[in-house]
N, C-alpha and C positions, 0 to 999 in steps of 0.2 A: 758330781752328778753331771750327766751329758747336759740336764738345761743348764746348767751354770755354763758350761764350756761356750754353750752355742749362744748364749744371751747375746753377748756382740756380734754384729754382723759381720766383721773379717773374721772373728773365728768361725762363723758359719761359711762365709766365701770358703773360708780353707778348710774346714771340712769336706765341704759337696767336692773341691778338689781333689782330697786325695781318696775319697768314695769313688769317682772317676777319672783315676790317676792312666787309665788305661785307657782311655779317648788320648788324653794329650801327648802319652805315649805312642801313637798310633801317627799321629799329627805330628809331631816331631820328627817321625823317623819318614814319614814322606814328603817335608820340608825340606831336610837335610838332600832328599832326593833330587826335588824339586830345586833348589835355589843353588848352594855350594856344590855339589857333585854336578849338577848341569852347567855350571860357569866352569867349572875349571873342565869340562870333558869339553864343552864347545869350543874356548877361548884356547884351549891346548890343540883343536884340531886347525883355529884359524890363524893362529900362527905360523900353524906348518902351511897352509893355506899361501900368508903371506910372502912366504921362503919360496917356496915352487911357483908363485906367479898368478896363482889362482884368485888372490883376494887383494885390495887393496888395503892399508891402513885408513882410507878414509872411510870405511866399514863397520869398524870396531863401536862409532854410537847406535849404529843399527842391531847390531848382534847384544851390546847391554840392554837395549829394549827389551829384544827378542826377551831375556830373562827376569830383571827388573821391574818392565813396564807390564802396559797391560795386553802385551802380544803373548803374554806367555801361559800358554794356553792349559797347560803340565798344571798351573798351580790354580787354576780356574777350576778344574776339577777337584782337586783336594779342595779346596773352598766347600763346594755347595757339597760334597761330602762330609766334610766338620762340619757343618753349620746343620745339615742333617741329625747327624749320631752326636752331636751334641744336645740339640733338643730333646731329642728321643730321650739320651742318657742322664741329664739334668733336672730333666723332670719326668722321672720314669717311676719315680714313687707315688705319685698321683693315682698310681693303677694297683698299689697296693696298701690294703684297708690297714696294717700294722703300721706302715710309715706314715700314712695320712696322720692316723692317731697320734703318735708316737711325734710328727710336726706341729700339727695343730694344740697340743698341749704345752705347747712351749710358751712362757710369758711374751711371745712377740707377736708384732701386728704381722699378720697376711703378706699384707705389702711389704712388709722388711724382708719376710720368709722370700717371697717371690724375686724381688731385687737382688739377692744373697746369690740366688741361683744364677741369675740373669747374668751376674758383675763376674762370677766365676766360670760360668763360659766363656765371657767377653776375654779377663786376663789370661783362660789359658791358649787364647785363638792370635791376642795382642802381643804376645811375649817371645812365642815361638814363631809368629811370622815374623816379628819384627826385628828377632833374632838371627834366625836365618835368612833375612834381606841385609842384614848390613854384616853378616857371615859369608853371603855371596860376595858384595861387592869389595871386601877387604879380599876375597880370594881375586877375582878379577884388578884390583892394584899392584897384586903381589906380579901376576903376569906381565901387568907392565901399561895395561889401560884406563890408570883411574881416571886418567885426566877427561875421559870420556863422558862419566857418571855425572849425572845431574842429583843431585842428593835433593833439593827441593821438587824436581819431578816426582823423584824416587816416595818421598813424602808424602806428597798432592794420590799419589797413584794407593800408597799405603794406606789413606784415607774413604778412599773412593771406595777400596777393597772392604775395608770394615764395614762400611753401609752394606753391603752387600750380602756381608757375612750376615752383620747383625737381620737384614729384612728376611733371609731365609731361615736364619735362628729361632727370629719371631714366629715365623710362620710355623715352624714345628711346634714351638708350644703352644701355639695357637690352638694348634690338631690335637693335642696332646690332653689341652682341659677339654677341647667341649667331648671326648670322647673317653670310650670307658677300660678300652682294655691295649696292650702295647699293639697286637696284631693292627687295627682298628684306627693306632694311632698313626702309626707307618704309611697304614692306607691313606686316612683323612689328608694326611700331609700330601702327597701325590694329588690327591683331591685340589686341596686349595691352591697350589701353584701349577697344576698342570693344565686342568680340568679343559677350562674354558679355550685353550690352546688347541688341547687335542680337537673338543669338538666342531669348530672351528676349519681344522684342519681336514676333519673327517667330513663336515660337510660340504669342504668346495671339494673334493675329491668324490664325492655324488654327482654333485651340479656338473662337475667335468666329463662324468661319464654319461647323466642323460642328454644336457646339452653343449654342442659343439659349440656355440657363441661364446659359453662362460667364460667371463675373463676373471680368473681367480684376485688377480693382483688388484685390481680394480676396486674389489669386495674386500680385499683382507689384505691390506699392504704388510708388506714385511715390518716397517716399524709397529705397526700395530698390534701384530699379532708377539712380536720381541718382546715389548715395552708389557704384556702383560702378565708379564712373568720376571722376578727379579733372575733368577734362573737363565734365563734364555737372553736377559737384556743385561746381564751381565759379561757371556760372551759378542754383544755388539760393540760392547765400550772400548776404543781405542784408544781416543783424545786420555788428555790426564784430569780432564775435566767436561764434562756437557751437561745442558741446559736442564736435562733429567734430574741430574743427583738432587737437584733443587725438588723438584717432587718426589724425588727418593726418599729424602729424608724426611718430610714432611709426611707420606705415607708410612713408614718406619714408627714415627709418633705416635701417631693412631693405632697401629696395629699394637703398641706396645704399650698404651694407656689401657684400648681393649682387652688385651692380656690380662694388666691388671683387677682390671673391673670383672670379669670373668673369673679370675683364680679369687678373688676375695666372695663371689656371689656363689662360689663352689661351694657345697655340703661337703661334710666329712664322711655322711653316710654315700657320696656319691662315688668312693675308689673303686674303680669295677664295673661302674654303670655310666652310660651317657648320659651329657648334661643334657641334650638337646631334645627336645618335644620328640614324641613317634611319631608324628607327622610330619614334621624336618625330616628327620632321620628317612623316614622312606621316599621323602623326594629325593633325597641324595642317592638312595640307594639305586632307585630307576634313572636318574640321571647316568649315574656309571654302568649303568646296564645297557641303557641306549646307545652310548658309547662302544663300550666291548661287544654290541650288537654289531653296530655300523661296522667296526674295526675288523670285525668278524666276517661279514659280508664281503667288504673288500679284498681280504686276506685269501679268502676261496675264490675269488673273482679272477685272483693275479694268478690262480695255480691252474684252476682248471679253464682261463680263458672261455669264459662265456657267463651269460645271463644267468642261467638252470644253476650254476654252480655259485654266483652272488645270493641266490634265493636260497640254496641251500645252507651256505653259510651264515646267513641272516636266522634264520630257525633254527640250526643245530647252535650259533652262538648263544643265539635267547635262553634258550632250554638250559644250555648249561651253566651258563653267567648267571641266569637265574637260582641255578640249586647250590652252585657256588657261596654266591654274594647272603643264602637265608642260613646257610651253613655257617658261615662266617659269622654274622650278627647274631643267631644265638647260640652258637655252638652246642649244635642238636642235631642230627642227622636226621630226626624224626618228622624236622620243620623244616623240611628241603619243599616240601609242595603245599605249605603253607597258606600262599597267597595264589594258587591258583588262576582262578579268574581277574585279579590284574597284569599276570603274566600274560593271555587271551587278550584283553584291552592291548599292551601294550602290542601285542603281535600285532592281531588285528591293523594298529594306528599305522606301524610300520610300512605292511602291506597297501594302504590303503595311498598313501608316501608315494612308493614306491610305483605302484599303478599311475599316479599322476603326474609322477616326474617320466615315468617312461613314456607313455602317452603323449606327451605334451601339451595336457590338457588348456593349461594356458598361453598354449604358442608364444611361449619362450622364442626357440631360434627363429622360426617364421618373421618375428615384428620388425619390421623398418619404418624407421618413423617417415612421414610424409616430408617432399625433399620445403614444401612451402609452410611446413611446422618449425622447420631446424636452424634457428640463427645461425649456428658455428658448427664446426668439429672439431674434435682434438681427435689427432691420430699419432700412430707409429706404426711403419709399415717397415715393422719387423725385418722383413726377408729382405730387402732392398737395402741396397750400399752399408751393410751393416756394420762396414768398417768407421761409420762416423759415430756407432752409440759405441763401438769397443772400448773408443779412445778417450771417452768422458770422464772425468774427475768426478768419482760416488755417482756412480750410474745407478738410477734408480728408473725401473720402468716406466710407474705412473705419471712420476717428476719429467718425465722424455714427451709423453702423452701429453701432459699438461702445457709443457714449452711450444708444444705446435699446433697452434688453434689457430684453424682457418677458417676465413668468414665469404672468403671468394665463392658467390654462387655456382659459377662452373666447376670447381674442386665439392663444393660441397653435391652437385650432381651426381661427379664421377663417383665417389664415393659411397654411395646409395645403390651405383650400378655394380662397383665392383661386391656391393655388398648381396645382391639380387644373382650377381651370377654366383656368390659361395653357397650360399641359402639352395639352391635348386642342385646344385653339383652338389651339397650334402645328401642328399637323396641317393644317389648312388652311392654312398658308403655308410648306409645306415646299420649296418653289422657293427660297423665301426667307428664311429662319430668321432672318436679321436684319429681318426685317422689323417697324418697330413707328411708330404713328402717333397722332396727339391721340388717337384713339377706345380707345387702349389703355392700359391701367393698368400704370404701372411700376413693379416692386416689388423691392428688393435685400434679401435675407434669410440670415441666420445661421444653421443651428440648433444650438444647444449640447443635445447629448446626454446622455442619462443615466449612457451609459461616458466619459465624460470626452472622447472625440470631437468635431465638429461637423462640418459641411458646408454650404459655402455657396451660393448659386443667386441667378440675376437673370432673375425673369418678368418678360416685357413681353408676352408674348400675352393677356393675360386684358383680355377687352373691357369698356370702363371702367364701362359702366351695371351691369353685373353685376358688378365687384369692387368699387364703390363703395356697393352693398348690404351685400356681406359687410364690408366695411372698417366701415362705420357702428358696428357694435360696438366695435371696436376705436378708432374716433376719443370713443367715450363715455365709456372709461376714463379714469379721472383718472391711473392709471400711463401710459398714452400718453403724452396733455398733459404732464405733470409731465416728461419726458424728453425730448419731442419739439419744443414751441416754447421757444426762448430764454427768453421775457418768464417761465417759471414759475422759474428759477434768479437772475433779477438782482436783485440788492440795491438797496435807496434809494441807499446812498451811494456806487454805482458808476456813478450815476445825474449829468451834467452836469445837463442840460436838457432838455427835452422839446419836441416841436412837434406842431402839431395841426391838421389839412387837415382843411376840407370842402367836397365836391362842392358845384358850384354849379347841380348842375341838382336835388339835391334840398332848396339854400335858396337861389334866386337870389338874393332880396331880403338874407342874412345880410349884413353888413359883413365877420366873418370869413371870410369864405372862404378866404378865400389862410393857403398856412402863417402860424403865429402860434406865438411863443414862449413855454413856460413854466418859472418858472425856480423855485427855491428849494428848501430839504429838506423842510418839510411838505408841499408841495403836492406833490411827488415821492413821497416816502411813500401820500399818501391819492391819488393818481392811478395808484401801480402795484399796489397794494393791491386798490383797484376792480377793475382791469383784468385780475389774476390769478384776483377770485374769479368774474368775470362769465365768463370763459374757461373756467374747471372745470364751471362753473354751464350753459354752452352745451351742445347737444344737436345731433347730426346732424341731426334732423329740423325742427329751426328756422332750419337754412342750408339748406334745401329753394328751391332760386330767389330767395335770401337775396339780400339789397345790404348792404355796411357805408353807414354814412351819417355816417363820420368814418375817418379815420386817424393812428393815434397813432406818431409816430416817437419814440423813448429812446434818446438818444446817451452812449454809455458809456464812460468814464472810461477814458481811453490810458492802460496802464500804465508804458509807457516815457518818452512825455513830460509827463503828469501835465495833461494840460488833453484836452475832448473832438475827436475823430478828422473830418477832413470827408469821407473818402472813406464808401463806403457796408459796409465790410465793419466798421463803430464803431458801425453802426447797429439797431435792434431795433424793426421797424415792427408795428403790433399793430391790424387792420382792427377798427373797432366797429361793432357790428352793434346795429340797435332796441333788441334785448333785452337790452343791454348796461346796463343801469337804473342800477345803481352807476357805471361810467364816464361815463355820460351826464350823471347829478346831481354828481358832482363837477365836470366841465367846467363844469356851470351855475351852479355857485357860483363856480367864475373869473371867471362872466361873458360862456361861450358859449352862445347863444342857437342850440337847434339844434332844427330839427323834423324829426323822425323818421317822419313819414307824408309820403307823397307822394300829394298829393290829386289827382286827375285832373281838377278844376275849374283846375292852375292851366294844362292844357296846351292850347296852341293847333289843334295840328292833328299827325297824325303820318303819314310817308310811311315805308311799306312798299316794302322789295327783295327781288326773289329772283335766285338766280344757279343759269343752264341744267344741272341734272344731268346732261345728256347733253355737256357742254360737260368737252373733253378737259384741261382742265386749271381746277383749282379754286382760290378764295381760303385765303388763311390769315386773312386781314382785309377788312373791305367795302373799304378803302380803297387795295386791291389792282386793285381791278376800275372801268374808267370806267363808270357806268352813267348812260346818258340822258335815261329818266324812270321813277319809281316802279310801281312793278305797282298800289299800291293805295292811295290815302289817308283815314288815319280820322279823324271832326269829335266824332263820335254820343261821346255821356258810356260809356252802354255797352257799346261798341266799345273807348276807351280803357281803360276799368277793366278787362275781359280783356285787353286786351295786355299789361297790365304784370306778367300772372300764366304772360305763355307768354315774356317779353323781359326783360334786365337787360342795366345799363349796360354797355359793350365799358369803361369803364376799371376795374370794379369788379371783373371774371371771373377775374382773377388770384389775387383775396385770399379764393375760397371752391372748396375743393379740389373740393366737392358738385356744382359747376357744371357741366355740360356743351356746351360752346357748339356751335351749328348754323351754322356759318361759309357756308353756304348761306341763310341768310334773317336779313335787319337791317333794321334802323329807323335814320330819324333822328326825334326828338323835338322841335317847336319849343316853346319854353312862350309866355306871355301876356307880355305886355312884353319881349322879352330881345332884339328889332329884328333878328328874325329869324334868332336865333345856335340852331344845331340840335346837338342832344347823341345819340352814336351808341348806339343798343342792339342786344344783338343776338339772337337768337333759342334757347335753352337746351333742353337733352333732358329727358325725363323719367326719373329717377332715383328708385327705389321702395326710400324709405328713410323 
């Protein structure tokens, strides 16, 4: 008799397994994709890699991550897909009344039934991954790299993996009892792990469009919105361990104690039907309907660019997420207009939303707090020398924000003011409140109050010549500096190596030009040494149409693998400018020979462009545009020596926040010997600082 077979629970594990012999068949074959077909197709290409020159063998721990670890992004999807159509598939007889009977008749408790299922997921997700990870990595030995493979990470990481399966596994069954039919159960699961993400998401994408202040990140950090979803904080995981999996597991618990407690409180009469109250049930239901509203609204918003066509997508979604969603719940086409007058409420509330976020009924972007209310700020002005957040190890916006809290009353002024001029200059682009362009200064701001409050805001209207007046104060402070660029927090001994680029149009004849290494601890010492105090020492009004005429890169000491980083987020690039007198003299006692004027004797000839203001679409770079021949060429000595007071180099405009470039009129520069090799500059505002 089948209850005698199934009275043991591994004969029931192996049952439910080979009733869903077709899930693990499905998961094997995109395993095998996933892990041995990807190591031996990659490790086959980085070999040949290594032969032509292309790749080092000091490469090869990188590229077993890339598969093995938790970079491998290929099998992060098959993941939350098994862990998916497992639930679904496992416990898919809950939704029919002959298997319900046909279980619940068996001499076993609830709780064995349900563990049966549970364990038989688990070994067919355990077996085949864990098969085809160490079916990879015997293929990557065979190549010739095992000695690469860390089998204890490989472990730690296979572990991490199962949490992950199992908390999206759980969640499907979860969906699965409190709900009555497969369609329903599919949905609820999306329900439970999406939900609160999407809406979330959909509402700072509101707040973005009626106010220009809103600073999304501020409201909803990216960890925040990850971490609530095993789904989505599954692809943050890099490490082979973090502080998470500790509440991972521990949430994993509960939802799987819950599980049980639910699949035992289940009726037999319930196959078919939902556990949960019709009053639950229709909160959910209008939950997801607000959602596919909002999502809706905006989706017409992006197509047909404008307000009229957000409104209209707002009500034609309602209407029909409405007849959808009643459609669905009872599978009645008759009870599409059902509820009516709640669909009216919810419109209505919409609308009513939506009136008061466009209005700005409660002057949102208008409020500046009073500058004798504001102990501190925390800022990050964005737009400015943005090559010091590029270079930050786990750049994190708010974490940027939070490291530069200034309490200086004069910075806390200017900042009030640059914030009064974005607030008034939004006004002129009220069509467009997201509207912001190079010519605008971007500024993300904190302000911590005196009642122990704060309130945070992101100007981008204030036009850059004029906040880059006000800001000059604030770039003088040595509290700025000291918080603001990397280079004033790093130590010598965090220090690898250092390297040192100079432009070759302002020392053609140098031998160094090209990056050059420097390496050892005093020479680290006395070159970051210089470099901090020429930096303090620097003044706004001396990067007035400023050129650096070096650039110091300081590669800093990986703490995890204890030797320096090659990608660019290891790095702390520090631009030197003339005045740099101490970095300068040190270089020149290494032995770099650098001259710091650019004599107009040494250039040959220079051709002027301009591009048609009236011409409907503009560069971002000269090298954007074919142009034929120059509007104007200069030879005259005195001709060159004012050009080089209204133009600065196109590769140097990055590294001086002061600069304003005129992407409307460039130069190219030939110098005297260089066999006619031209250097692009390009034309700079004037900034009255």
């Amino acid at each position: 008799m089948i209850s005698n077979r199934l009275y043991f629970s591994l004969k029931m594990v192996k049952d439910r397994l080979v009733q869903n012999i077709w899930v693990s068949a499905l998961f094997l074959v995109s395993c095998l994709f996933t892990f041995p077909i990807q190591a031996a197709l990659i490790f086959q290409r980085f070999v040949s890699d290594i032969g032509e020159k292309y790749a080092s063998r000091e490469q090869a721990a990188e590229y077993v991550t890339r598969i093995l670890g938790q970079q491998n992004m290929i099998f992060k999807v098959t993941l939350i897909i098994a862990a998916l159509v497992m639930g679904w598939a496992f416990y898919s007889y809950m939704h029919s009344k002959k298997q319900v009977d046909l279980y619940h008749s068996l001499p076993v408790s609830r709780t064995r039934i349900f563990l049966s299922n549970f364990l038989a997921g688990n070994i067919s997700f355990v077996i085949i991954y864990l098969g085809n990870l160490f079916l990879a990595a015997a293929v990557i030995s065979v190549i010739g790299f095992g000695a690469d493979i860390d089998y204890l990470e490989l472990l730690k990481n296979f572990a991490m993996n199962t949490v992950y399966f199992n908390l999206i596994f759980s969640v499907s069954i979860l969906a699965g009892l409190i709900t009555g039919t497969r369609l329903i159960h599919v949905l609820m699961t999306f329900v439970i792990l999406e939900y609160v993400q999407l809406f979330l998401v959909l509402f700072s994408e509101y707040m973005k469009f009626f106010f220009s202040t809103f600073y999304a990140r501020a409201v909803f950090t990216d960890d925040l919105i990850m971490n609530l979803s095993p789904v989505t904080s599954l692809f943050m995981e890099m490490e082979s361990f973090s502080f998470t999996m500790t509440a991972n597991v521990l949430v994993l618990a509960c939802i799987i104690l819950l599980n049980v407690y639910i699949f035992n409180l289940r009726p037999s009469e319930s196959a078919g039907k939902s556990i949960i109250r019709n009053r639950l049930l229709e909160t959910v239901k209008y939950m997801v309907l607000t959602a596919g509203t909002m999502a809706g609204g905006l989706i017409f918003n992006e197509v047909g660019q404008g307000r009229s066509w957000m409104i209209f997508g707002l009500v034609f979604s309602g209407f029909v997420g409405h007849c959808i969603l009643e459609c669905l719940l009872s599978f009645d086409m008759k009870r599409i207009f059902r509820n009516k007058g709640k669909l009216v409420i919810l419109m209505c509330a919409l609308a009513i939303a939506f009136l008061v976020m466009d209005r700005d009924v409660a002057g949102y972007d208008m409020r500046i707090p009073e500058t004798g209310s504001i102990e501190s700020v925390s800022i990050n002005p964005v737009s400015f020398d943005s090559y010091a957040s590029y270079n930050l190890a786990d750049y994190d916006e708010i974490d940027r924000m939070e490291s530069i809290r200034l309490s200086n009353p004069d910075t806390i002024k200017a900042v009030t003011e640059i914030a009064e001029i974005s607030v008034k200059n939004q006004e002129k682009h009220e069509s467009d409140k997201n509207f912001v362009s190079g010519d605008h200064f971007q500024l993300a701001v904190k302000y911590n109050l005196k009642d122990g409050k704060s309130l945070t805001r992101y100007y981008s209207h204030a036009p850059a010549a004029s906040a880059l007046e006000v800001f000059a104060d604030i770039y003088d402070t040595s509290e700025f500096k000291y918080r603001y660029y990397p280079l004033m927090s790093l130590k010598p001994e965090e220090i690898m190596k250092a390297t040192a680029e100079f432009p070759g149009f302002v020392n053609p004849d140098n031998k160094n030009s090209y990056e050059s290494e420097i390496r050892g601890s005093e020479k680290m010492k006395a070159l970051l040494s210089a470099a901090q105090n020429d930096l303090i020492n620097m003044s706004s009004s001396k990067l007035k149409n400023n050129s650096p005429v070096a650039l110091l890169t300081f590669f800093v000491q990986d703490d995890i693998k204890g030797r320096y980083a090659q990608d660019s987020q290891r790095r702390i690039e520090v631009p030197v400018f003339r005045e740099y007198i101490k970095t300068l003299s040190v270089l020149a006692s290494l032995g770099y020979r650098i001259e710091t004027d650019f004599s107009e004797d040494m250039v040959e000839y220079i051709e002027l462009y301009s591009y048609d203001d009236s011409a409907s679409a503009k560069p971002d770079y000269p090298q954007t545009v074919d142009v034929k021949e120059s509007v104007k060429v200069l030879r005259e000595k005195a001709e060159i020596e004012k050009f080089f007071t209204e133009y600065i180099s196109g590769i140097n405009i990055s590294y001086n926040g002061f600069i304003l470039p005129d992407s409307n009129r460039w130069a190219i520069v030939y110098l005297k010997g260089s066999n006619n090799l031209g250097y692009d500059f390009i034309s700079v505002k004037d900034v009255g600082i």
